[in-house]
PDB file of N, CA, C, O and CB in Angstrom:
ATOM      1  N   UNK A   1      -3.004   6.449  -9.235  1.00  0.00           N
ATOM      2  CA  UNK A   1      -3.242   5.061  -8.952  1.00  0.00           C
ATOM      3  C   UNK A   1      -3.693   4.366 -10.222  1.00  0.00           C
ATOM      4  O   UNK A   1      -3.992   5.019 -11.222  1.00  0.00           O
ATOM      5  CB  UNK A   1      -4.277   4.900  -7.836  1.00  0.00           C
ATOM      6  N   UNK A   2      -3.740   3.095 -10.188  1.00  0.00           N
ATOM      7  CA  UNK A   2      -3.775   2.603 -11.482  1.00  0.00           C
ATOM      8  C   UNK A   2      -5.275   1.918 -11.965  1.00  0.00           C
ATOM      9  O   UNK A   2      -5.898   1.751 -10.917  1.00  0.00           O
ATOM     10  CB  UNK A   2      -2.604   1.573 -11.539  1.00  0.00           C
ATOM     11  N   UNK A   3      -5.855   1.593 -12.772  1.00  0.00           N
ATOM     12  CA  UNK A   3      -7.306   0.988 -12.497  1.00  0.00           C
ATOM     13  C   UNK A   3      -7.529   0.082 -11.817  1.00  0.00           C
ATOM     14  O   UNK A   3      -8.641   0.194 -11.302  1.00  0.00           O
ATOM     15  CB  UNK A   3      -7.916   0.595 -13.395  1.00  0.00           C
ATOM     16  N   UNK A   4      -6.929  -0.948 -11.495  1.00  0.00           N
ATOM     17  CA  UNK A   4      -6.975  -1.513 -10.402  1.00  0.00           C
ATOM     18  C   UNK A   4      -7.068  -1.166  -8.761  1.00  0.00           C
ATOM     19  O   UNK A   4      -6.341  -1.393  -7.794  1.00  0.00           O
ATOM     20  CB  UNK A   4      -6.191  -2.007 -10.628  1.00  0.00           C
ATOM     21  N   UNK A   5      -8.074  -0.641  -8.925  1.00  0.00           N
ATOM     22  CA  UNK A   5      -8.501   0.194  -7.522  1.00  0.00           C
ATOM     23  C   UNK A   5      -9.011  -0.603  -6.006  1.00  0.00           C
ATOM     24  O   UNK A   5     -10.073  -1.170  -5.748  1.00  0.00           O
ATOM     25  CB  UNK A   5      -9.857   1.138  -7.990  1.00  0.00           C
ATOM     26  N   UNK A   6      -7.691  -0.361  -5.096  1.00  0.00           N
ATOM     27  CA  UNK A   6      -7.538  -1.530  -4.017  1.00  0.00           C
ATOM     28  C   UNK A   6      -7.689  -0.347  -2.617  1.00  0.00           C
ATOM     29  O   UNK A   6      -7.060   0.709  -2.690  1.00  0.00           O
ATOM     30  CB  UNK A   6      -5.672  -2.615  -4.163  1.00  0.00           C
ATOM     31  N   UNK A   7      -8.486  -0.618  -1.498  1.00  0.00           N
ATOM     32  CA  UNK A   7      -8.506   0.245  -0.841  1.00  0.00           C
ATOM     33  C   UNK A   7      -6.868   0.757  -0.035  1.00  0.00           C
ATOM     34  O   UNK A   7      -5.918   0.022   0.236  1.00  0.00           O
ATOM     35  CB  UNK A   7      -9.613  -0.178  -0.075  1.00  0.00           C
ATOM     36  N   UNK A   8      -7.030   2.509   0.229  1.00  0.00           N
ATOM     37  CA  UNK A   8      -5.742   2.776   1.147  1.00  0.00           C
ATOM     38  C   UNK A   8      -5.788   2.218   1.952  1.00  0.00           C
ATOM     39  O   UNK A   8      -6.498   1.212   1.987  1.00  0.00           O
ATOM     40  CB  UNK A   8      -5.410   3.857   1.645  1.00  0.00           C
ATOM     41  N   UNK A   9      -5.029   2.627   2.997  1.00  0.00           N
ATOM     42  CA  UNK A   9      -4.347   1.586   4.546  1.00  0.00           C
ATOM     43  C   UNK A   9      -5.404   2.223   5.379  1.00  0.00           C
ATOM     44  O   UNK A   9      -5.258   1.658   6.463  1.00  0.00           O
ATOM     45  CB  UNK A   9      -2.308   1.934   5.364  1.00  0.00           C
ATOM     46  N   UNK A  10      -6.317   3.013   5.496  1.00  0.00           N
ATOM     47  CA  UNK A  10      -7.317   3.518   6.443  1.00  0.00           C
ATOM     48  C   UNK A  10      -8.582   3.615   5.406  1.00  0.00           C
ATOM     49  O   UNK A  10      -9.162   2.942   6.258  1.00  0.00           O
ATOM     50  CB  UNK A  10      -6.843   5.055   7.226  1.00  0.00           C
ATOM     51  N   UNK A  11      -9.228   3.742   4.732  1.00  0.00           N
ATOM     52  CA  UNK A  11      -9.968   2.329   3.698  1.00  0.00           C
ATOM     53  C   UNK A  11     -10.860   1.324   5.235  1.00  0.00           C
ATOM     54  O   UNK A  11     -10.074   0.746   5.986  1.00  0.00           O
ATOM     55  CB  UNK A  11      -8.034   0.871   2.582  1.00  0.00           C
ATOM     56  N   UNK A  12     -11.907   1.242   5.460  1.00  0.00           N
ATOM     57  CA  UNK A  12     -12.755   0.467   6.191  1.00  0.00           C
ATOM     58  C   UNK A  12     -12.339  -1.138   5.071  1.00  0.00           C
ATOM     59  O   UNK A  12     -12.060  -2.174   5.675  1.00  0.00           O
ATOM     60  CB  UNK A  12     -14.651   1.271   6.232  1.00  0.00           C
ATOM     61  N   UNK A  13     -12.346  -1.142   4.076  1.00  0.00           N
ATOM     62  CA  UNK A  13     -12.362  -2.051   3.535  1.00  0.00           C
ATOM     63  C   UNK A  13     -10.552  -2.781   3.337  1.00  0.00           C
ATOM     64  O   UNK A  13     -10.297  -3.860   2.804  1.00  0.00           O
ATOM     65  CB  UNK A  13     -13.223  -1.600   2.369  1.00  0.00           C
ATOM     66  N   UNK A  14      -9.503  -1.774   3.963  1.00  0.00           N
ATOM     67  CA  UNK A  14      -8.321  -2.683   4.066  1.00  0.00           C
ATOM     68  C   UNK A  14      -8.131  -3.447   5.245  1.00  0.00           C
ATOM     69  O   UNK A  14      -8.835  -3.093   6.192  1.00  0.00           O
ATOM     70  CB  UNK A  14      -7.173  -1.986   3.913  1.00  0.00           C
ATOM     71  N   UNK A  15      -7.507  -4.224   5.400  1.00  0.00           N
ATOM     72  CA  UNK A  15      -7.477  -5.630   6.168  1.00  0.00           C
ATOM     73  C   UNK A  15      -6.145  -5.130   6.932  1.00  0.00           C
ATOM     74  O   UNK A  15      -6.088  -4.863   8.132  1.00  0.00           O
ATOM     75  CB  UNK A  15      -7.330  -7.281   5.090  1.00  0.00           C
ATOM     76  N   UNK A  16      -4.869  -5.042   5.815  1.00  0.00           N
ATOM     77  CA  UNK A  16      -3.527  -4.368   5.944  1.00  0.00           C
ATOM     78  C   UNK A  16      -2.977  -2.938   5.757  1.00  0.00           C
ATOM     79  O   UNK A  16      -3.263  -2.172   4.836  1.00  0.00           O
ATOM     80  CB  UNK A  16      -2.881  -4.947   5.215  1.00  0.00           C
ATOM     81  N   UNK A  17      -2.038  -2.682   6.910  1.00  0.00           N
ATOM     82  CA  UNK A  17      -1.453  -1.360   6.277  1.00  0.00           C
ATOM     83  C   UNK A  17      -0.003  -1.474   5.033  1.00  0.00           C
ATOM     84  O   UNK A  17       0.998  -2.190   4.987  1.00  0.00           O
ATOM     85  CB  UNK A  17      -0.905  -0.435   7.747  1.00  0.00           C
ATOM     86  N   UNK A  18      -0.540  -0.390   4.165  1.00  0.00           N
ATOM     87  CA  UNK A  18       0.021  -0.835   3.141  1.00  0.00           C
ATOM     88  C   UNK A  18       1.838  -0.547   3.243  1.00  0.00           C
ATOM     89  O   UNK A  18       2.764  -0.798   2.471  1.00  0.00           O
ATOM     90  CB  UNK A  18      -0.788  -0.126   1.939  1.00  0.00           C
ATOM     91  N   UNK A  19       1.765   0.025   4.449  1.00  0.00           N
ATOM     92  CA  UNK A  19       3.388   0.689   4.604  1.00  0.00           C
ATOM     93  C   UNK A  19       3.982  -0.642   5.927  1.00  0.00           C
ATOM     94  O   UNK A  19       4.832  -1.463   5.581  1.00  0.00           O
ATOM     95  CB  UNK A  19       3.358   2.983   5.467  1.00  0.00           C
ATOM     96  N   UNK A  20       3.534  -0.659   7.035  1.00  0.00           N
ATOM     97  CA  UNK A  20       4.156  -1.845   8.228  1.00  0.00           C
ATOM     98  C   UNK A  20       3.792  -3.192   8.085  1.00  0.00           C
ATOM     99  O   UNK A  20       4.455  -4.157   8.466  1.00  0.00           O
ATOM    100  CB  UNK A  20       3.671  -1.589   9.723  1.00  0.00           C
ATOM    101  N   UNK A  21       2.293  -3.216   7.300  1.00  0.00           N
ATOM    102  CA  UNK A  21       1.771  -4.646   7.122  1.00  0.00           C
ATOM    103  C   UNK A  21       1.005  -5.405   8.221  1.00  0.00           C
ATOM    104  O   UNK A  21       0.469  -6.505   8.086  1.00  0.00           O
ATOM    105  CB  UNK A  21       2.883  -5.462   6.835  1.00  0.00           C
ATOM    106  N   UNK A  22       1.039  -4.608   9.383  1.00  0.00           N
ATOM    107  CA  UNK A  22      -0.274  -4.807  10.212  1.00  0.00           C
ATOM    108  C   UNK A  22      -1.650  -4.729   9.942  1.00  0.00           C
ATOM    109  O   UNK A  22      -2.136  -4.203   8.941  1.00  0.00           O
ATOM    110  CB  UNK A  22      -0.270  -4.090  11.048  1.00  0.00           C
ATOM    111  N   UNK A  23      -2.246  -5.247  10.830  1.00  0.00           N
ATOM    112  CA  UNK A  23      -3.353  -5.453  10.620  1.00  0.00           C
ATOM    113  C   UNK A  23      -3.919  -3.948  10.775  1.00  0.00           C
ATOM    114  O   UNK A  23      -3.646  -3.348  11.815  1.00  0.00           O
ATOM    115  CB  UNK A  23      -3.842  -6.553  11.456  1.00  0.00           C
ATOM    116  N   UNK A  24      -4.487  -3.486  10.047  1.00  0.00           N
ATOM    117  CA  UNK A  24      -5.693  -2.079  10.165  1.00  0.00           C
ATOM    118  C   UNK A  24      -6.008  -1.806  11.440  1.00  0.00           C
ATOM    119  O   UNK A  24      -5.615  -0.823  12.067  1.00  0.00           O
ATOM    120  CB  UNK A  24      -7.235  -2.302   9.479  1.00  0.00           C
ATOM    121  N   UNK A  25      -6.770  -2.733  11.867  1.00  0.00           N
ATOM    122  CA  UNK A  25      -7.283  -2.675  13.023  1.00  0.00           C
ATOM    123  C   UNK A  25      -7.183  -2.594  14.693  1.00  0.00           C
ATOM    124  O   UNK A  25      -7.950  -2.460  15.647  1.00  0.00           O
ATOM    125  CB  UNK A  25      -7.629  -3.253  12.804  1.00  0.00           C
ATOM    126  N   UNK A  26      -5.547  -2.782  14.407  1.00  0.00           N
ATOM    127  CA  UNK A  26      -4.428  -2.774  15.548  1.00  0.00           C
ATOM    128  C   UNK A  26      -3.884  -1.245  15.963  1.00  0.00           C
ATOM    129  O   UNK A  26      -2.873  -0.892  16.572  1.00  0.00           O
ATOM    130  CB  UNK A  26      -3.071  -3.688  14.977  1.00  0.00           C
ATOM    131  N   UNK A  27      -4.583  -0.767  15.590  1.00  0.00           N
ATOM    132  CA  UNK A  27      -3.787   0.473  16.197  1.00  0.00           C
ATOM    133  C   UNK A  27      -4.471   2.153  14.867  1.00  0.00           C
ATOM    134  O   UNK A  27      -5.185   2.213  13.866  1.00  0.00           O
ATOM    135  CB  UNK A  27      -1.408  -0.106  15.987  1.00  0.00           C
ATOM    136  N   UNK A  28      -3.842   2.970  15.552  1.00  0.00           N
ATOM    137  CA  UNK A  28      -4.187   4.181  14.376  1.00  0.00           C
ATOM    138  C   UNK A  28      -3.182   4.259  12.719  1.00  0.00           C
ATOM    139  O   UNK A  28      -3.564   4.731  11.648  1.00  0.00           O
ATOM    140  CB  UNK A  28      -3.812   5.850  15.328  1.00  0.00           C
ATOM    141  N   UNK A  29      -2.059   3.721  12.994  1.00  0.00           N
ATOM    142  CA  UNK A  29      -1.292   3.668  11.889  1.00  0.00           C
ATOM    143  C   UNK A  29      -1.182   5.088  10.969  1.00  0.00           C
ATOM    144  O   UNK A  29      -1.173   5.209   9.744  1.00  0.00           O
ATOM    145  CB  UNK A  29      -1.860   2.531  11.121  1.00  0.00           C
ATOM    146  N   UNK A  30      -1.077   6.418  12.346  1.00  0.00           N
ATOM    147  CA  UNK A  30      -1.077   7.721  12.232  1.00  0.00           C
ATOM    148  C   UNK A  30       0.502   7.752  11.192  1.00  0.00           C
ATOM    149  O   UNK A  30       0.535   8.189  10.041  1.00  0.00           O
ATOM    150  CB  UNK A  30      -1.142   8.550  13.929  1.00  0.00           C
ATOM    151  N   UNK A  31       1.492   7.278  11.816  1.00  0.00           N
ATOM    152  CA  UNK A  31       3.217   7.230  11.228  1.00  0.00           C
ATOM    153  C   UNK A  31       3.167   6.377   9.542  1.00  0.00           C
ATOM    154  O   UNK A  31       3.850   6.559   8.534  1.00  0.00           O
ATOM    155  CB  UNK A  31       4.469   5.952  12.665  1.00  0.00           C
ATOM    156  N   UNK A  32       2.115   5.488   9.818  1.00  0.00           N
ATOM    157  CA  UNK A  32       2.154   5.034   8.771  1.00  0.00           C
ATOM    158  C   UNK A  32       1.595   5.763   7.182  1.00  0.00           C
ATOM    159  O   UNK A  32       2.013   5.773   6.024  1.00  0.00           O
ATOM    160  CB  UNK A  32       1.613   4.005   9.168  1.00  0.00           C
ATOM    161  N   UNK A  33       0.711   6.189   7.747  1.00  0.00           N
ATOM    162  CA  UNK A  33       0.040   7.471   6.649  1.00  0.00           C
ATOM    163  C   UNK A  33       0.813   8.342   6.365  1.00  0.00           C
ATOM    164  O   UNK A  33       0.873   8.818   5.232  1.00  0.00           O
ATOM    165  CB  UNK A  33      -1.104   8.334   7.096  1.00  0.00           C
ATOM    166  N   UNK A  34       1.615   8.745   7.428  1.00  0.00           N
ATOM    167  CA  UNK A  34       2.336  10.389   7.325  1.00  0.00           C
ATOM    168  C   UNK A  34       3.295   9.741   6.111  1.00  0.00           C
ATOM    169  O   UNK A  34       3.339  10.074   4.927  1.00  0.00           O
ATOM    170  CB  UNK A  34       3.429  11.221   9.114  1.00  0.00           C
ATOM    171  N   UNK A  35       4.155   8.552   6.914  1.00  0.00           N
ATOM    172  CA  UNK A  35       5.487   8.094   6.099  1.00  0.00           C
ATOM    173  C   UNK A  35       4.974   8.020   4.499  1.00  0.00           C
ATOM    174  O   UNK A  35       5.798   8.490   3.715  1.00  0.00           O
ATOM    175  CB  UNK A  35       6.129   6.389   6.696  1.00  0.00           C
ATOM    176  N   UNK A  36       3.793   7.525   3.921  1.00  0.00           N
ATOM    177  CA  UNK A  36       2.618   7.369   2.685  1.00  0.00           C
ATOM    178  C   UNK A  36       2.910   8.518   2.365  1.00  0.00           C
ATOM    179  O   UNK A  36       3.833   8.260   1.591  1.00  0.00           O
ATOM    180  CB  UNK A  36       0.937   7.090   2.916  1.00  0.00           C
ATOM    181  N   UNK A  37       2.823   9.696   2.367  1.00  0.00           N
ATOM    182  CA  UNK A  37       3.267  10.467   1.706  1.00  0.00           C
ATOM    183  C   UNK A  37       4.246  10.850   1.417  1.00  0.00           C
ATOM    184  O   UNK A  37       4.186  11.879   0.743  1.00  0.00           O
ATOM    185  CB  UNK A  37       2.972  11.000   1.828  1.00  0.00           C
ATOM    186  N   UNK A  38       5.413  10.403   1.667  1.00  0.00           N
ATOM    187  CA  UNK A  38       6.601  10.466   0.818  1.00  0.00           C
ATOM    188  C   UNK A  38       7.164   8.813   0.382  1.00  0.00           C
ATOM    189  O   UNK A  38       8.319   8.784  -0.043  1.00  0.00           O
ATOM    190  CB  UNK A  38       7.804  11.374   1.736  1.00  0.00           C
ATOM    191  N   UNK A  39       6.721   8.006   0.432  1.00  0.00           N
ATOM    192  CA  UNK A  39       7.184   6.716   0.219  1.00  0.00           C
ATOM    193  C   UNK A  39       6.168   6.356  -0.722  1.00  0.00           C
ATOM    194  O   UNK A  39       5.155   7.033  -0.894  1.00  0.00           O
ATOM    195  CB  UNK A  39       7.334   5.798   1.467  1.00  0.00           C
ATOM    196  N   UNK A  40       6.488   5.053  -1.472  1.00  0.00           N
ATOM    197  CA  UNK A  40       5.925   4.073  -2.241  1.00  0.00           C
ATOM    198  C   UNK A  40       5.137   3.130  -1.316  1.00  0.00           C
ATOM    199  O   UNK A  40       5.841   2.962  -0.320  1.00  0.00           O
ATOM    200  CB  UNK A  40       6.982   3.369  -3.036  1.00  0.00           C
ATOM    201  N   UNK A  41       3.815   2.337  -1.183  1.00  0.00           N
ATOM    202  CA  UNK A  41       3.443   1.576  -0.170  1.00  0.00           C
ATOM    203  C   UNK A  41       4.328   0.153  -0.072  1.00  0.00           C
ATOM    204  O   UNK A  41       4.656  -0.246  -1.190  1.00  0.00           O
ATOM    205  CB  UNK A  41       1.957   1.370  -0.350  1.00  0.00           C
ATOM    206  N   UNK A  42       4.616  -0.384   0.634  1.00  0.00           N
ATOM    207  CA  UNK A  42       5.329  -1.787   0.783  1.00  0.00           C
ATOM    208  C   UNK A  42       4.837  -3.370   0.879  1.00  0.00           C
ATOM    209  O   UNK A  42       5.511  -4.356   0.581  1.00  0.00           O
ATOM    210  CB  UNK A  42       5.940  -1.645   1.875  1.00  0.00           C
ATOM    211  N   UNK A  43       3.299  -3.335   1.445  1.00  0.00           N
ATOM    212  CA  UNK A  43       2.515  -4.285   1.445  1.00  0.00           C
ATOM    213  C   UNK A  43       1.589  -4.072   0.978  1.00  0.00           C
ATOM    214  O   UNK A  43       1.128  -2.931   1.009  1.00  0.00           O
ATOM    215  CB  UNK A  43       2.311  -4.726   2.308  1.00  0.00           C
ATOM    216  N   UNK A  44       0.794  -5.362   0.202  1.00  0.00           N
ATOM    217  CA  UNK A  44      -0.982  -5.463  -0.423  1.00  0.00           C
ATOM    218  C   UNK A  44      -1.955  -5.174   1.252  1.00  0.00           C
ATOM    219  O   UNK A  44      -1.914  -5.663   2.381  1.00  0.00           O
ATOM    220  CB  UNK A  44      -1.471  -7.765  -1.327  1.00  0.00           C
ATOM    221  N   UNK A  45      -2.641  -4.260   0.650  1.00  0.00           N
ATOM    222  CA  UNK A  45      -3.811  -3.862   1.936  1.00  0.00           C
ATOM    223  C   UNK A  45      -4.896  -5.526   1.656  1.00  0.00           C
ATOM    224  O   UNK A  45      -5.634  -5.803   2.601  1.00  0.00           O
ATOM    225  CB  UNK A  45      -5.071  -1.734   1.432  1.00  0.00           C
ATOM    226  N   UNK A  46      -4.917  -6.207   0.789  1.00  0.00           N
ATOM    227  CA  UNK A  46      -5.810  -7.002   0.414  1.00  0.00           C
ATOM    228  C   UNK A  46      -5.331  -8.466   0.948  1.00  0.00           C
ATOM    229  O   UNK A  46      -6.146  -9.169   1.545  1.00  0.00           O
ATOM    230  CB  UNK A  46      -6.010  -6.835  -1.070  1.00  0.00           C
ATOM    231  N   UNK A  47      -4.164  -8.861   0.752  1.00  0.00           N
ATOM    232  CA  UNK A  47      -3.499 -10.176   0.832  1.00  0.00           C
ATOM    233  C   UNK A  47      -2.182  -9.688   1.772  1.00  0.00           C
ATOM    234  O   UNK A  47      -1.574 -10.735   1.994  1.00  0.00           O
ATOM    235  CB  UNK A  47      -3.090 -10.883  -0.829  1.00  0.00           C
ATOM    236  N   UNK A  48      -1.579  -8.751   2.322  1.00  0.00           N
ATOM    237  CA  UNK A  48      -0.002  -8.505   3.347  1.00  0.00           C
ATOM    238  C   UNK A  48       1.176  -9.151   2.203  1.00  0.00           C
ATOM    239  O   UNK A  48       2.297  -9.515   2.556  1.00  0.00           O
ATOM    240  CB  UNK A  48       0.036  -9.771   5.311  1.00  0.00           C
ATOM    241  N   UNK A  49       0.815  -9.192   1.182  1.00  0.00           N
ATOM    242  CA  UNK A  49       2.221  -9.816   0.888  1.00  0.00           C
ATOM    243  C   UNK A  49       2.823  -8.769   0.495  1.00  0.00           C
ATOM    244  O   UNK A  49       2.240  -7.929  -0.191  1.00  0.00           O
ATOM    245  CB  UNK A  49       2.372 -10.955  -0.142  1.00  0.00           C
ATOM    246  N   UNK A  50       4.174  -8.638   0.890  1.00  0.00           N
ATOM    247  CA  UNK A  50       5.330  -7.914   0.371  1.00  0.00           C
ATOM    248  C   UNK A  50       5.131  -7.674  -1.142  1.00  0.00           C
ATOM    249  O   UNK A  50       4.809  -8.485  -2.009  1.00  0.00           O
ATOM    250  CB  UNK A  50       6.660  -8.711   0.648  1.00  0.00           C
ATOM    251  N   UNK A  51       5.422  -6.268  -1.247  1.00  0.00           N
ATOM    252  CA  UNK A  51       5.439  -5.819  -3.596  1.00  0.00           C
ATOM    253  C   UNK A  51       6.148  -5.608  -3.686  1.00  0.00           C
ATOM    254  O   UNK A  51       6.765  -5.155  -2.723  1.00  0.00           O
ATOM    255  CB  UNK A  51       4.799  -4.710  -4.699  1.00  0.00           C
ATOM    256  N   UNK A  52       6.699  -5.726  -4.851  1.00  0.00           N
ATOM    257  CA  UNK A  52       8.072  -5.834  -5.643  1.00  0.00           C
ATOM    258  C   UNK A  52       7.403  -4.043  -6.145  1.00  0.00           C
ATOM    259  O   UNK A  52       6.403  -3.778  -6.813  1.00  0.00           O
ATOM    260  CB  UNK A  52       8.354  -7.573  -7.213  1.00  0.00           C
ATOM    261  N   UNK A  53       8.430  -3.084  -5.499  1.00  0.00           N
ATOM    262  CA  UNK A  53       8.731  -1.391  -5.338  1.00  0.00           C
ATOM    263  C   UNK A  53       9.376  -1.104  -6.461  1.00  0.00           C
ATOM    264  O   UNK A  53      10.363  -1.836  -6.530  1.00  0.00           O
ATOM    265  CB  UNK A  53       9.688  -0.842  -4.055  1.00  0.00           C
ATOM    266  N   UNK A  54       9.300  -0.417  -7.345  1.00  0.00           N
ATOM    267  CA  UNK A  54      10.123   0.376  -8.215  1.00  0.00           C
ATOM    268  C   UNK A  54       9.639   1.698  -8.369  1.00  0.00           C
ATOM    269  O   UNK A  54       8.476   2.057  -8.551  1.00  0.00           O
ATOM    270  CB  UNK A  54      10.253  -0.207  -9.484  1.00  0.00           C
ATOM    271  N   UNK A  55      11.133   2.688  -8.232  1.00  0.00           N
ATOM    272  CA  UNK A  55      10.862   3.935  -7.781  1.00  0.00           C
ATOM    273  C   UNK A  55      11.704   4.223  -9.639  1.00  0.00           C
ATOM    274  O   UNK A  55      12.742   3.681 -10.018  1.00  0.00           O
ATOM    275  CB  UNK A  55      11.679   4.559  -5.862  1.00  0.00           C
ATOM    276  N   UNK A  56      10.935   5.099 -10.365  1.00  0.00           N
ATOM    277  CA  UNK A  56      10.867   5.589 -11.340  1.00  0.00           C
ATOM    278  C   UNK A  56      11.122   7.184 -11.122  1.00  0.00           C
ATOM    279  O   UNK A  56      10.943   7.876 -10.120  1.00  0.00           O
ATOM    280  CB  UNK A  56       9.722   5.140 -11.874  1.00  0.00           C
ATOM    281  N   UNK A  57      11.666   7.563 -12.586  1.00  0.00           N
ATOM    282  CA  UNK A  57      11.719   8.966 -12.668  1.00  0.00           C
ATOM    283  C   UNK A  57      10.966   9.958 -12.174  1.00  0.00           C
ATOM    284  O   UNK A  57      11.112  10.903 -11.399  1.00  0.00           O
ATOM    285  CB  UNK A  57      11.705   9.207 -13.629  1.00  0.00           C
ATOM    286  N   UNK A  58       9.851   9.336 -13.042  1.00  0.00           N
ATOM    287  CA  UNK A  58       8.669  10.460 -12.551  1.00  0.00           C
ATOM    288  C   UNK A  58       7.198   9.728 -11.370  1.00  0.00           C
ATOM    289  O   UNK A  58       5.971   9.707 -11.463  1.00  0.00           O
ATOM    290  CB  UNK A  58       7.810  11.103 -14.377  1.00  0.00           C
ATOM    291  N   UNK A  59       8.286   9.188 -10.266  1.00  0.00           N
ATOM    292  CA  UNK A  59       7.022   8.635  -9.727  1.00  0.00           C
ATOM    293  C   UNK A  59       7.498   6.995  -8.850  1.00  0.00           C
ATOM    294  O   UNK A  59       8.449   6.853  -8.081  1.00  0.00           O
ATOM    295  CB  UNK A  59       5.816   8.412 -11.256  1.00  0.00           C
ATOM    296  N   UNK A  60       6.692   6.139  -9.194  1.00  0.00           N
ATOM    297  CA  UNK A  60       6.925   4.678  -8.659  1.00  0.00           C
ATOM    298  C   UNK A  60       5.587   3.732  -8.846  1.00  0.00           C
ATOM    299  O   UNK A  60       4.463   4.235  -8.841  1.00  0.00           O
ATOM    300  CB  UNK A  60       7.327   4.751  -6.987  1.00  0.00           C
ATOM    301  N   UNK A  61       5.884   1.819  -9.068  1.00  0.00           N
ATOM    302  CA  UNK A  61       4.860   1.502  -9.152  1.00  0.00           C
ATOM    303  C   UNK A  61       5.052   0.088  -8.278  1.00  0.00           C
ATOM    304  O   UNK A  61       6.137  -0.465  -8.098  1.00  0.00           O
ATOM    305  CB  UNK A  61       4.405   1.573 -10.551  1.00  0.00           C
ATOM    306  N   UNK A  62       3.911  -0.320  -7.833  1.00  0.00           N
ATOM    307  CA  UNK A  62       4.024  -1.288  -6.879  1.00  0.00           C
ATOM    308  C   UNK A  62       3.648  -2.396  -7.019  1.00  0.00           C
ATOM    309  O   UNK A  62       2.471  -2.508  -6.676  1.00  0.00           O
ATOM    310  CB  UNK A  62       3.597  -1.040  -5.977  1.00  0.00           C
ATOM    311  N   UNK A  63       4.142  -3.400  -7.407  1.00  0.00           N
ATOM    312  CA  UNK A  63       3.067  -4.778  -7.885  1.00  0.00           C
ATOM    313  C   UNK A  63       3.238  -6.311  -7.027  1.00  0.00           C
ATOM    314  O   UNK A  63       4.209  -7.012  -6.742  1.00  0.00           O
ATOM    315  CB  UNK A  63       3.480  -5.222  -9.719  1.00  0.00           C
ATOM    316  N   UNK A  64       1.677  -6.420  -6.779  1.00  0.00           N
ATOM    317  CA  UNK A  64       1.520  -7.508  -5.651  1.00  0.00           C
ATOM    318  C   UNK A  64       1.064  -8.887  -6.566  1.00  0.00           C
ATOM    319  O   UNK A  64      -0.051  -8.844  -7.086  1.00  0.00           O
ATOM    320  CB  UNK A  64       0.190  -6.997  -4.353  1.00  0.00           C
ATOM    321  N   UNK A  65       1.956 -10.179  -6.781  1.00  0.00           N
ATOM    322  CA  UNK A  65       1.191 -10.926  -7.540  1.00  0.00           C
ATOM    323  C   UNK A  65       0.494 -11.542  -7.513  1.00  0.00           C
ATOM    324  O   UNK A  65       0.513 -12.522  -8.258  1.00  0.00           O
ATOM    325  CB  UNK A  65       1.418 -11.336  -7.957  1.00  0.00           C
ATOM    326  N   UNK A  66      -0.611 -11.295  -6.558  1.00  0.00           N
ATOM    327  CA  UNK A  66      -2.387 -11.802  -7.042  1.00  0.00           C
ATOM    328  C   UNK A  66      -3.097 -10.538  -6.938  1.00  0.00           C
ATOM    329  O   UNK A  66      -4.193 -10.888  -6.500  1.00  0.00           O
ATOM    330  CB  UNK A  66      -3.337 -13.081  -5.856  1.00  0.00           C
ATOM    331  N   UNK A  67      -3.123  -9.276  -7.080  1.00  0.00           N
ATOM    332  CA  UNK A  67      -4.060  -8.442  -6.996  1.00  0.00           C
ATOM    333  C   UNK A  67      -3.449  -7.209  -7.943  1.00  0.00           C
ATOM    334  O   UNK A  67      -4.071  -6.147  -7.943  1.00  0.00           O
ATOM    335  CB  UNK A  67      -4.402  -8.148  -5.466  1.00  0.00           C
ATOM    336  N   UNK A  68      -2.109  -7.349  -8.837  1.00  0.00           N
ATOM    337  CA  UNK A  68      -1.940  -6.309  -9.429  1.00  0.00           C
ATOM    338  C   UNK A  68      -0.898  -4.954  -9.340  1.00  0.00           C
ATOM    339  O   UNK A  68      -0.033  -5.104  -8.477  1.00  0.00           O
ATOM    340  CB  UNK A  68      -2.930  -6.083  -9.316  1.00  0.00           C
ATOM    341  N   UNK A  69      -0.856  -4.145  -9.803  1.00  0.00           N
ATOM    342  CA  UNK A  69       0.340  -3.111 -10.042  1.00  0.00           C
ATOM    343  C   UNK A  69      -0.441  -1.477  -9.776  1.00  0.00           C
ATOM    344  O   UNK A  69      -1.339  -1.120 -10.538  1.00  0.00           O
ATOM    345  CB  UNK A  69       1.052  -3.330 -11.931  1.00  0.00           C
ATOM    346  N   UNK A  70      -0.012  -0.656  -8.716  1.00  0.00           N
ATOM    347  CA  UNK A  70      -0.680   0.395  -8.540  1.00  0.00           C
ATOM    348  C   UNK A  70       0.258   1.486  -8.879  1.00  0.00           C
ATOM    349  O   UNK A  70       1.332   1.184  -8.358  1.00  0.00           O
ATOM    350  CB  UNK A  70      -1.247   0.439  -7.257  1.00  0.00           C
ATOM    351  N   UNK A  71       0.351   2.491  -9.438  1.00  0.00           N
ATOM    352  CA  UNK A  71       1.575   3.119  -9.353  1.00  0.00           C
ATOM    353  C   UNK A  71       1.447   4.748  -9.124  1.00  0.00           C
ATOM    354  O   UNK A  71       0.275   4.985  -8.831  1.00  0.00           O
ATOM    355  CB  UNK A  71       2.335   2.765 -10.638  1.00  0.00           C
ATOM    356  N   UNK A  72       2.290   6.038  -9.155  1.00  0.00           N
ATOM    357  CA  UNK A  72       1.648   7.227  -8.313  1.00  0.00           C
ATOM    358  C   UNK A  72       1.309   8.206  -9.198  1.00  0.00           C
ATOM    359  O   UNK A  72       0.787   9.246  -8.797  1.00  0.00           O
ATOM    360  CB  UNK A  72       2.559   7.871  -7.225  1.00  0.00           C
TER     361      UNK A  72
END
């Protein structure tokens, strides 16, 4: 992860899941974690907006533009 340190999707402190973009609090978001480990996340846990995904050689990085670029 990158220094910009933003909580995961089960994180008390995320709002959003970082893979469906629901709200945290709506449910267990068990599929969503599992899928997290083989995927790149798709939404900011901080703000829901959609990140611009790029899947790299060795890896992938995710960048939301008001909170930054996390990558694996």
């Amino acid at each position: 992860m990158s220094a910009d340190a933003r909580p995961a999707p089960t994180d008390a402190g995320a709002a959003w899941c970082d893979r469906c973009g629901g709200a945290v609090s709506d449910g267990s978001h068990v599929e969503c974690a599992t899928a997290r480990g083989l995927e790149p996340p798709r939404y900011c846990v901080a703000c829901r907006r959609r990140m611009k995904v790029q899947v790299l050689p060795a890896g992938w990085s995710a960048t939301c533009v008001e909170h930054g670029t996390l990558t694996s």
